[in-house]
C-alpha positions in Angstrom: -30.4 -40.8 42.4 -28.8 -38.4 45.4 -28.8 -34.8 45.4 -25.1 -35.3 44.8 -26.0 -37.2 41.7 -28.7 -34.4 40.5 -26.1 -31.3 41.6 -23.6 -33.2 38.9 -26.5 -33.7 36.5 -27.5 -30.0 36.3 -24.2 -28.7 35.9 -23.3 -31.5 33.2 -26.5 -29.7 31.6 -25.8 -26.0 32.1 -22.0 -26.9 31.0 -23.6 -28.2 27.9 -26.1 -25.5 27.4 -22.7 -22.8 27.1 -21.1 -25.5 25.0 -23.6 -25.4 22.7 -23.9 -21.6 23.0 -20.5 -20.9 22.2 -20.8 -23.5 19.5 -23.8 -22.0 17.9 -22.1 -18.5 18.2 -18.9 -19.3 16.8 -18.4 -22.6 14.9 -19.7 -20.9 11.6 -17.0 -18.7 11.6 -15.1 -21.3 12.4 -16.2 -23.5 9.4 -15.7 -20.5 7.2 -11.9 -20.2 8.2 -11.6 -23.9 7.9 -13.1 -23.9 4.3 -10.6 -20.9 3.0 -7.8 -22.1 5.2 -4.4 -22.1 3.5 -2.5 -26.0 4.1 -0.3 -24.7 6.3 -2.1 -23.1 9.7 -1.2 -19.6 9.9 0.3 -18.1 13.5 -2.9 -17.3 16.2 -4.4 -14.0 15.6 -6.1 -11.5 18.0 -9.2 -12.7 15.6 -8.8 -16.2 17.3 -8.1 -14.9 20.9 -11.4 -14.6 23.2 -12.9 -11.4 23.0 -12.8 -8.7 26.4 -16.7 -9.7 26.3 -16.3 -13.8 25.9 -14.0 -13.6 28.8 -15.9 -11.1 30.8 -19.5 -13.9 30.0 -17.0 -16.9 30.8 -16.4 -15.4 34.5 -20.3 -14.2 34.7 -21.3 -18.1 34.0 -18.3 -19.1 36.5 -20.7 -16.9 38.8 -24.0 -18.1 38.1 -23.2 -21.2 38.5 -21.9 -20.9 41.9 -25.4 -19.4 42.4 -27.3 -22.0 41.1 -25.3 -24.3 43.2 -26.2 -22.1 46.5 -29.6 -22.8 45.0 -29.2 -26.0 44.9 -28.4 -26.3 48.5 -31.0 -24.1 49.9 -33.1 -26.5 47.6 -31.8 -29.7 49.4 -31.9 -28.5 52.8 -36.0 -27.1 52.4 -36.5 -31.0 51.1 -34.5 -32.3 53.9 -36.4 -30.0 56.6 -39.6 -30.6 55.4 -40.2 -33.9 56.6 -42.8 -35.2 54.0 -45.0 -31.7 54.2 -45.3 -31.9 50.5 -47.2 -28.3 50.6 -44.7 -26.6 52.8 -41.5 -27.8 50.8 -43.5 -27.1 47.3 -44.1 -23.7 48.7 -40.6 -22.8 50.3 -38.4 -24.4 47.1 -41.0 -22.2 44.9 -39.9 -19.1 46.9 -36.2 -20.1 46.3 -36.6 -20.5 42.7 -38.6 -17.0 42.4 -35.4 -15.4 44.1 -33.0 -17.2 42.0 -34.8 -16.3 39.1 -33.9 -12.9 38.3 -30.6 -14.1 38.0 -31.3 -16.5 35.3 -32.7 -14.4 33.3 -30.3 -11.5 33.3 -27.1 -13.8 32.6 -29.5 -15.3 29.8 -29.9 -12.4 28.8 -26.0 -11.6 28.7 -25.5 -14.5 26.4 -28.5 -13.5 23.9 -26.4 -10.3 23.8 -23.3 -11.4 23.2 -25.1 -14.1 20.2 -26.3 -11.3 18.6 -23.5 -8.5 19.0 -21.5 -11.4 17.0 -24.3 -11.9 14.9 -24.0 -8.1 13.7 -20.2 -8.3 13.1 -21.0 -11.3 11.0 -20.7 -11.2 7.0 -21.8 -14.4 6.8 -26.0 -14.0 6.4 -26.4 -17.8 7.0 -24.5 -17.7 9.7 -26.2 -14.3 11.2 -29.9 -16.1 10.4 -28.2 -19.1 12.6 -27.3 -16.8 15.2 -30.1 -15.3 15.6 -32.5 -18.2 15.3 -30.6 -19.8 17.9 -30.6 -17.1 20.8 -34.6 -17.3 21.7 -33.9 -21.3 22.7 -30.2 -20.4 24.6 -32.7 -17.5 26.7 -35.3 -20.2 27.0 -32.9 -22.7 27.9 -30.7 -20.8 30.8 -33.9 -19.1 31.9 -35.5 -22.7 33.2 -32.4 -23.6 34.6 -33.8 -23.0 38.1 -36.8 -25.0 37.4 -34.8 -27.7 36.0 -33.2 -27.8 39.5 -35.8 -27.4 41.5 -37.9 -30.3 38.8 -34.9 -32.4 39.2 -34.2 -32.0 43.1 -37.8 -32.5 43.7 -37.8 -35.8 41.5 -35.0 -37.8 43.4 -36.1 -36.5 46.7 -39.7 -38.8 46.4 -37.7 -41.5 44.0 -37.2 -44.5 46.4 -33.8 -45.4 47.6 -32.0 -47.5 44.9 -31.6 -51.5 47.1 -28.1 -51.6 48.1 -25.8 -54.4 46.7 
Protein backbone atom coordinates (compact mmCIF):
# COMPACT_ATOMS: atom_id res chain seq x y z
CA UNK A 1 0.00 0.00 0.00
CA UNK A 2 1.72 3.68 -0.80
CA UNK A 3 1.42 6.64 1.14
CA UNK A 4 -0.65 7.72 -1.82
CA UNK A 5 -2.92 4.83 -1.22
CA UNK A 6 -3.11 5.47 2.84
CA UNK A 7 -3.54 9.57 2.21
CA UNK A 8 -6.81 8.39 -0.04
CA UNK A 9 -7.66 5.78 2.68
CA UNK A 10 -7.88 8.36 5.53
CA UNK A 11 -9.79 10.80 3.78
CA UNK A 12 -12.23 8.09 2.39
CA UNK A 13 -12.53 7.55 6.41
CA UNK A 14 -12.74 11.19 7.72
CA UNK A 15 -15.29 11.79 4.56
CA UNK A 16 -17.24 9.02 6.03
CA UNK A 17 -16.88 9.93 9.59
CA UNK A 18 -18.89 13.64 8.55
CA UNK A 19 -21.18 11.46 6.50
CA UNK A 20 -22.19 9.69 9.14
CA UNK A 21 -22.17 12.81 11.42
CA UNK A 22 -24.41 14.76 9.38
CA UNK A 23 -26.45 11.58 9.07
CA UNK A 24 -26.77 10.95 12.67
CA UNK A 25 -27.63 14.66 13.16
CA UNK A 26 -30.12 15.09 10.65
CA UNK A 27 -31.69 12.00 9.07
CA UNK A 28 -34.31 11.73 12.02
CA UNK A 29 -35.70 14.78 11.15
CA UNK A 30 -35.51 13.77 7.96
CA UNK A 31 -37.52 10.50 8.53
CA UNK A 32 -39.98 12.55 10.44
CA UNK A 33 -40.76 14.91 7.36
CA UNK A 34 -40.74 11.85 5.17
CA UNK A 35 -43.32 10.06 7.47
CA UNK A 36 -45.92 13.25 7.52
CA UNK A 37 -45.02 14.27 4.05
CA UNK A 38 -47.99 15.33 1.86
CA UNK A 39 -47.80 13.23 -1.94
CA UNK A 40 -46.91 15.97 -3.60
CA UNK A 41 -43.24 17.51 -2.35
CA UNK A 42 -43.83 20.87 -1.16
CA UNK A 43 -41.36 24.03 -2.59
CA UNK A 44 -37.62 23.97 -0.43
CA UNK A 45 -37.90 25.83 2.73
CA UNK A 46 -35.27 27.85 4.67
CA UNK A 47 -35.99 24.69 7.10
CA UNK A 48 -34.30 22.56 4.39
CA UNK A 49 -31.51 25.02 3.49
CA UNK A 50 -28.06 24.45 5.48
CA UNK A 51 -27.91 26.37 8.53
CA UNK A 52 -25.17 29.71 8.83
CA UNK A 53 -23.50 27.00 11.36
CA UNK A 54 -23.56 23.68 8.94
CA UNK A 55 -22.03 25.79 6.39
CA UNK A 56 -19.59 27.63 8.64
CA UNK A 57 -18.54 23.41 10.14
CA UNK A 58 -18.59 22.38 6.33
CA UNK A 59 -15.63 24.99 5.51
CA UNK A 60 -13.93 24.28 9.19
CA UNK A 61 -13.73 20.40 7.97
CA UNK A 62 -12.72 21.72 4.38
CA UNK A 63 -9.79 23.11 6.73
CA UNK A 64 -8.95 20.35 8.89
CA UNK A 65 -8.58 18.32 6.35
CA UNK A 66 -6.07 20.25 4.56
CA UNK A 67 -4.37 20.05 7.93
CA UNK A 68 -4.41 16.55 8.33
CA UNK A 69 -3.16 16.23 4.86
CA UNK A 70 -0.01 18.72 5.76
CA UNK A 71 0.15 16.12 8.52
CA UNK A 72 0.23 13.55 6.51
CA UNK A 73 3.12 14.80 4.63
CA UNK A 74 5.31 15.89 7.42
CA UNK A 75 4.33 12.18 8.47
CA UNK A 76 5.77 10.68 5.11
CA UNK A 77 8.69 12.72 4.86
CA UNK A 78 9.94 11.81 8.89
CA UNK A 79 9.43 8.01 7.49
CA UNK A 80 11.18 8.74 4.42
CA UNK A 81 14.18 10.54 6.35
CA UNK A 82 14.53 8.20 8.89
CA UNK A 83 16.27 5.56 7.13
CA UNK A 84 15.13 2.55 9.21
CA UNK A 85 15.88 4.37 12.81
CA UNK A 86 12.74 2.94 14.06
CA UNK A 87 13.17 5.07 17.44
CA UNK A 88 14.00 8.30 15.79
CA UNK A 89 10.91 8.21 13.22
CA UNK A 90 8.53 6.76 16.31
CA UNK A 91 9.70 9.68 18.19
CA UNK A 92 9.59 12.67 15.47
CA UNK A 93 5.92 11.30 13.90
CA UNK A 94 4.88 11.23 17.77
CA UNK A 95 5.80 14.95 18.04
CA UNK A 96 3.87 15.67 14.73
CA UNK A 97 0.75 14.04 15.93
CA UNK A 98 1.05 15.88 19.46
CA UNK A 99 1.03 19.24 17.44
CA UNK A 100 -1.74 18.22 15.18
CA UNK A 101 -3.60 17.18 17.98
CA UNK A 102 -5.09 20.13 19.41
CA UNK A 103 -6.68 20.60 16.22
CA UNK A 104 -8.50 17.39 16.28
CA UNK A 105 -9.96 17.86 19.09
CA UNK A 106 -11.25 21.48 18.85
CA UNK A 107 -13.06 20.80 15.30
CA UNK A 108 -14.38 17.51 17.16
CA UNK A 109 -15.39 19.43 19.46
CA UNK A 110 -17.23 21.94 16.86
CA UNK A 111 -19.18 18.99 15.50
CA UNK A 112 -20.27 17.72 19.19
CA UNK A 113 -21.55 21.24 19.29
CA UNK A 114 -23.35 21.54 16.51
CA UNK A 115 -25.01 17.59 17.38
CA UNK A 116 -26.15 18.88 20.32
CA UNK A 117 -27.35 22.55 19.58
CA UNK A 118 -29.63 20.47 17.04
CA UNK A 119 -30.34 18.06 19.55
CA UNK A 120 -31.94 20.99 21.81
CA UNK A 121 -34.02 22.40 18.87
CA UNK A 122 -35.27 18.91 18.44
CA UNK A 123 -38.96 17.89 19.56
CA UNK A 124 -38.43 14.66 18.73
CA UNK A 125 -37.06 12.88 22.27
CA UNK A 126 -35.94 9.77 20.27
CA UNK A 127 -34.32 11.56 18.12
CA UNK A 128 -32.56 14.06 20.78
CA UNK A 129 -31.56 10.66 22.93
CA UNK A 130 -29.99 9.64 19.34
CA UNK A 131 -28.30 12.74 19.09
CA UNK A 132 -26.91 12.85 21.98
CA UNK A 133 -25.80 9.21 22.26
CA UNK A 134 -24.10 9.59 19.11
CA UNK A 135 -21.84 12.73 19.82
CA UNK A 136 -19.25 10.98 22.54
CA UNK A 137 -18.28 8.30 19.40
CA UNK A 138 -18.22 11.37 16.57
CA UNK A 139 -15.61 13.31 19.40
CA UNK A 140 -13.90 9.89 19.80
CA UNK A 141 -13.79 9.20 16.33
CA UNK A 142 -12.36 12.77 14.80
CA UNK A 143 -10.19 13.06 17.91
CA UNK A 144 -7.98 9.76 16.72
CA UNK A 145 -7.97 10.82 13.41
CA UNK A 146 -4.26 11.79 13.74
CA UNK A 147 -3.47 8.49 15.17
CA UNK A 148 -5.26 6.75 12.54
CA UNK A 149 -2.80 8.52 10.28
CA UNK A 150 0.08 8.26 11.91
CA UNK A 151 -1.16 4.07 12.70
CA UNK A 152 -1.87 3.80 9.06
CA UNK A 153 1.36 5.67 7.62
CA UNK A 154 3.43 3.86 9.93
CA UNK A 155 1.81 0.45 8.78
CA UNK A 156 2.55 0.67 4.95
CA UNK A 157 5.86 2.26 5.45
CA UNK A 158 7.30 -1.44 7.15
CA UNK A 159 4.60 -3.47 4.83
CA UNK A 160 6.82 -4.99 2.03
CA UNK A 161 6.57 -3.80 -1.40
CA UNK A 162 3.58 -5.57 -3.21
CA UNK A 163 5.83 -7.97 -6.32
CA UNK A 164 5.27 -6.12 -9.53
CA UNK A 165 3.32 -7.78 -12.31
Amino acid sequence: MSSLDVLQETQMSFRTLLVASAVLAFAAPAAALAQTAPATPPPATAAQAPTPEQIALEAKADAFKARMEAMAGEMRTVITASGGDQASANSQLDAIAARYQPEADAFAAEVVALINAEAAKSTDEAEKAQMLAAAPQVQTAIGSIPGQIRASLVAAASAPAAAPQ
